[in-house]
C-alpha positions in Angstrom: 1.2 -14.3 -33.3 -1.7 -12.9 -31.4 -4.5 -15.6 -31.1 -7.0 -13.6 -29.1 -6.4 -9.9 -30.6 -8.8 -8.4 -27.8 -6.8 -9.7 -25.3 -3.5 -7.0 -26.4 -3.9 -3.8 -26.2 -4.2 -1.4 -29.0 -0.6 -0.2 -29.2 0.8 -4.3 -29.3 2.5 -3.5 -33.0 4.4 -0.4 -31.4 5.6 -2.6 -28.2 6.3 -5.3 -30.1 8.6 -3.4 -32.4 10.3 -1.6 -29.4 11.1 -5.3 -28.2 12.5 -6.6 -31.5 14.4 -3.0 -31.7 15.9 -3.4 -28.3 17.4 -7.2 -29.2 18.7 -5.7 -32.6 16.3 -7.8 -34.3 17.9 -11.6 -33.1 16.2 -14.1 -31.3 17.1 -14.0 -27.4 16.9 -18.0 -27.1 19.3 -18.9 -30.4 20.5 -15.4 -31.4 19.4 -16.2 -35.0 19.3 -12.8 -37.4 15.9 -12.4 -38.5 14.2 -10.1 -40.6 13.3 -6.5 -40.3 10.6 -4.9 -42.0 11.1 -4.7 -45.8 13.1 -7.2 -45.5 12.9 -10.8 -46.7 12.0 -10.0 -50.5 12.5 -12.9 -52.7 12.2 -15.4 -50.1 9.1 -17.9 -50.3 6.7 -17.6 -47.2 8.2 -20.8 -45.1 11.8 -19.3 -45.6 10.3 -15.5 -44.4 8.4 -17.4 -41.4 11.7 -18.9 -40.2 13.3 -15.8 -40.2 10.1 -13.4 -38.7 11.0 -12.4 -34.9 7.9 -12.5 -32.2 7.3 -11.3 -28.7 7.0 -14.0 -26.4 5.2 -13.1 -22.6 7.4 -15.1 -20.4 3.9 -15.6 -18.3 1.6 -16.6 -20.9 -0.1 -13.3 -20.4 -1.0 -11.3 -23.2 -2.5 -8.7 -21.0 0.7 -8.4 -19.3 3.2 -6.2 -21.1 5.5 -4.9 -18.9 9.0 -5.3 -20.4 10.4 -8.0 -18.3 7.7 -10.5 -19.6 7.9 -9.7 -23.0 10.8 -12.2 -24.9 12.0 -11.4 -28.3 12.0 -15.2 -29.9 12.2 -16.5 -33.9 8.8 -18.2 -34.7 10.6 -21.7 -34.2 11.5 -20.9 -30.7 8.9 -19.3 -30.1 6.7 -22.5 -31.0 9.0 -24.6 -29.2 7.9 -22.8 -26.1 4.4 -22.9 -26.4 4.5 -27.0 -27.3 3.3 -28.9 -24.4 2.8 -26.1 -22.4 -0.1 -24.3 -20.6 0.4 -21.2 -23.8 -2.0 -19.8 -26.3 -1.0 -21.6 -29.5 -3.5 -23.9 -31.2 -2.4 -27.4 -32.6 -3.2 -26.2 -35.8 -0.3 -23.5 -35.5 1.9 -25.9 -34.5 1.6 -28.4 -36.9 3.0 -25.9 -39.3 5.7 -26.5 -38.3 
């Protein structure tokens, strides 16, 4: 869900992965299943965004990637984070939900 790609560093997609890896690919705040790659075929796009696993920074600090900031989440929890807080989600992304 990067919103500022020059502010990750090159290798985000491999630390990301290593994240959603580690947590067996389920959300850390509701333990929801969600999709690993390949998966999801035959669902339509909201159903596959409900199901897609992020990394969250616990600081709101792309920059910072040490692995005790970084928070496998479901896009919902994820986005139910970032509402009302100081993160780096638009209103528009939110009001996709």
């Amino acid at each position: 869900m990067p919103i500022h790609r020059a502010r990750y560093p090159a290798d985000w997609e491999d630390i990301a992965k290593a994240v959603k890896e580690a947590t067996l690919w389920r959300c850390s705040k509701c333990h929801k299943q969600c999709l690993r790659p390949g998966e999801g075929r035959g669902l339509n796009r909201s159903e596959r965004a409900l199901q897609t696993l992020t990394v969250h920074h616990a600081n709101f600090t792309p920059e910072d990637n040490r692995i005790e900031n970084l928070i496998a989440l479901c896009a919902p929890c994820h986005l139910s984070i970032h509402r009302g807080s100081r993160g780096n989600v638009s209103l528009g992304q939110l009001s996709l939900w």
